[in-house]
C-alpha positions in Angstrom: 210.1 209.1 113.8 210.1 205.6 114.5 209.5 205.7 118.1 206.3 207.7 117.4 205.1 205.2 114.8 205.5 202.4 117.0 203.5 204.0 120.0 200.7 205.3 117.9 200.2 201.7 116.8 198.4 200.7 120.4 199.0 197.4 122.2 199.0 194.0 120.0 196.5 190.9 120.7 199.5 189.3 122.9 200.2 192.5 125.1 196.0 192.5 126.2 196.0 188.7 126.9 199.7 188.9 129.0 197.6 192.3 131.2 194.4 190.1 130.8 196.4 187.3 132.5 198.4 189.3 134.9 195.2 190.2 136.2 193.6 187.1 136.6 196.6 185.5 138.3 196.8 188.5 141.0 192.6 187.9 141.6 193.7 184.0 142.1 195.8 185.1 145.0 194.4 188.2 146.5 191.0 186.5 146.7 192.0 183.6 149.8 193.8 186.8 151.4 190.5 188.3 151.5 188.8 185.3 152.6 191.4 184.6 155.3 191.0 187.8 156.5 187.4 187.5 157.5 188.1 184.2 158.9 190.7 186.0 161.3 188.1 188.6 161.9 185.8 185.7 162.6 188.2 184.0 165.3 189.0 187.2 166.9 185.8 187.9 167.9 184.9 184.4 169.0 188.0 184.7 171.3 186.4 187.8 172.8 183.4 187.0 173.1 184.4 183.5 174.8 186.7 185.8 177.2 183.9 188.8 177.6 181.8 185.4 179.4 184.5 184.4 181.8 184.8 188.2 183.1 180.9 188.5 183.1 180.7 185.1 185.2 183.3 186.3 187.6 181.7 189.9 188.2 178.3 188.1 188.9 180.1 186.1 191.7 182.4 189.3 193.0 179.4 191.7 193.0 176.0 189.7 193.9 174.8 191.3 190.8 172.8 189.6 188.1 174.4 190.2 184.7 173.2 189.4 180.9 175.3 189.4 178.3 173.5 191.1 175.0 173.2 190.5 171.3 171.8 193.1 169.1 171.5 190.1 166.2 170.0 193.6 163.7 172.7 195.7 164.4 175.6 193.0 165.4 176.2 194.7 168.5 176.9 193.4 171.9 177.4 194.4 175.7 177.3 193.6 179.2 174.3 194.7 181.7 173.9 194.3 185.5 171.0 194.8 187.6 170.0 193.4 191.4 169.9 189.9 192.5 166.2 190.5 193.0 165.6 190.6 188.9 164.0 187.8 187.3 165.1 186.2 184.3 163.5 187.9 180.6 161.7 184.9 179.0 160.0 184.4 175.7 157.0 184.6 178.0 157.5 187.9 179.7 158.8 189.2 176.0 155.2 188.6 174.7 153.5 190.3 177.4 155.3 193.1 177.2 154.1 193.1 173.2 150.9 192.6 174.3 150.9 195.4 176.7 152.9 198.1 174.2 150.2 197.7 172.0 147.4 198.2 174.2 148.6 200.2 176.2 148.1 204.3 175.3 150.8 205.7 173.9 151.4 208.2 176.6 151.6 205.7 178.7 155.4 205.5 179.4 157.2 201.9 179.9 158.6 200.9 183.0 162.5 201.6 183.2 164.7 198.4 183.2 166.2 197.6 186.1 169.4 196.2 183.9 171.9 199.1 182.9 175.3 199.4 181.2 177.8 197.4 183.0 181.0 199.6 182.2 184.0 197.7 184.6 183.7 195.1 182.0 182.2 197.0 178.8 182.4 200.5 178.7 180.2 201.0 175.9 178.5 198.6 173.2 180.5 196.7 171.1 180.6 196.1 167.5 181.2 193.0 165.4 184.0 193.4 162.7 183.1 194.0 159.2 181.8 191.3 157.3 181.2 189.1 160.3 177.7 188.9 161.9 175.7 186.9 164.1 174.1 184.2 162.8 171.4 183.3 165.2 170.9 182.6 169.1 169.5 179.9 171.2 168.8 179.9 174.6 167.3 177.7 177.6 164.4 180.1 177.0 163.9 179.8 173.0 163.0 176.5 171.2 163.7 178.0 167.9 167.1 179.8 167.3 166.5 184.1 167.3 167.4 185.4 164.4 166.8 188.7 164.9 165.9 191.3 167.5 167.8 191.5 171.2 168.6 188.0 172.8 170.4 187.9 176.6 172.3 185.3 178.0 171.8 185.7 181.9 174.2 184.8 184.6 173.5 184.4 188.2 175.3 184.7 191.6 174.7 181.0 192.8 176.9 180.6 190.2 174.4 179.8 187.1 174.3 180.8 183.6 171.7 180.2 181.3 173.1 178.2 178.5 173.3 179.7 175.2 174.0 179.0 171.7 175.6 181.2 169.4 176.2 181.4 166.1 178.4 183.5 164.2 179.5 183.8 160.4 181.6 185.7 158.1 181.2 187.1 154.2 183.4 184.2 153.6 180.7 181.8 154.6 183.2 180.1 157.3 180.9 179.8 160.7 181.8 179.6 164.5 179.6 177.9 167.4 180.1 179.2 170.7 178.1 176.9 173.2 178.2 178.4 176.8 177.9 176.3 179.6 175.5 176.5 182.6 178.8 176.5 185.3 182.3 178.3 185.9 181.9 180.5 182.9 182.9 178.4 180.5 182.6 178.5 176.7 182.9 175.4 173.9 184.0 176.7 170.3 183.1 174.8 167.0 184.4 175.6 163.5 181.2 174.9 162.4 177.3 175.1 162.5 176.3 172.7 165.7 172.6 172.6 166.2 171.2 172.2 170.0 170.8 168.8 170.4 174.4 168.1 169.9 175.6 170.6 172.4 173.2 169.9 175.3 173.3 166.3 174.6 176.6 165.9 175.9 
């Protein structure tokens, strides 16, 4: 009889504040877990994306092939493409015109195919950014401004060229990566942190 008075009596003030507090102090720790997992997400990538450029420079030498390396900023998406040594580099320039002549063009009128397709020995399909990390923006040799949106290529040459880009990458977490790749041997610079153009290609 006792037992049933006592539990149809609820929980007092001090019970709700201990749960209320219990809470809190769980929320306090789980919350840097969550934030260092997106900044492990965010290194990850960076790592593979550093790597992804060494095998792309080194299948541009091996095959005679030009490559690009592509970034889908919308749908934080990237891949490798390949196409003859006879392809000329995609400028801001040659992106306009081909504006200009989609939309005067007729709309039966079919675009020419690209002479760039899926380069599968080094990614066999298109590749997808973790959750909660994202691309940032991208500069290239080609772009004054970074690209914020849309597709942006990084091209690399069998003379042993690359054009040098700028990428930027962030997390949910609001931690940020610079990947600065440089115009020889493949190689790639990382920053934990925002670097703007001038301080990359200064050096």
């Amino acid at each position: 009889m006792k037992l049933w008075r006592a539990a149809t009596k609820g929980f007092t003030l001090i019970e709700l504040l201990v749960v209320v507090a219990l809470i809190g102090l769980v929320s306090l720790f789980a919350l840097p877990s969550v934030g260092n997992f997106f900044k492990l997400s965010l290194n990850t990538t960076t790592r593979e994306l550093a790597s992804l450029v060494k095998e792309t420079y080194n299948s541009t030498a091996m095959t005679g092939k030009v490559h690009r390396l592509a970034y889908d900023i919308n749908e934080g998406t990237y891949w490798v493409e390949s196409g003859p040594n006879t392809v000329l580099l995609d400028t801001t320039d040659s992106h306009e015109k081909e504006e200009r002549r989609k939309r005067f063009s007729k709309t039966s009128e079919q675009a020419p195919p690209s002479e760039f397709s899926l380069e599968k020995s080094i990614t066999r399909k298109k590749l997808t950014l973790p959750r909660g990390v994202a691309f940032e923006d991208v500069i290239t040799e080609q772009s004054k401004d970074p690209i914020t949106r849309g597709l942006v290529y990084t091209h690399f040459f069998p003379h042993g060229l690359t054009e040098q880009t700028i990428i930027h990458i962030k997390d949910n977490s609001g931690h940020q990566i610079t990947l600065a790749i440089a115009p020889l041997i493949g190689r790639t610079q990382l920053f934990e942190r925002y670097v703007k153009r001038e301080e990359v290609y200064a050096k």
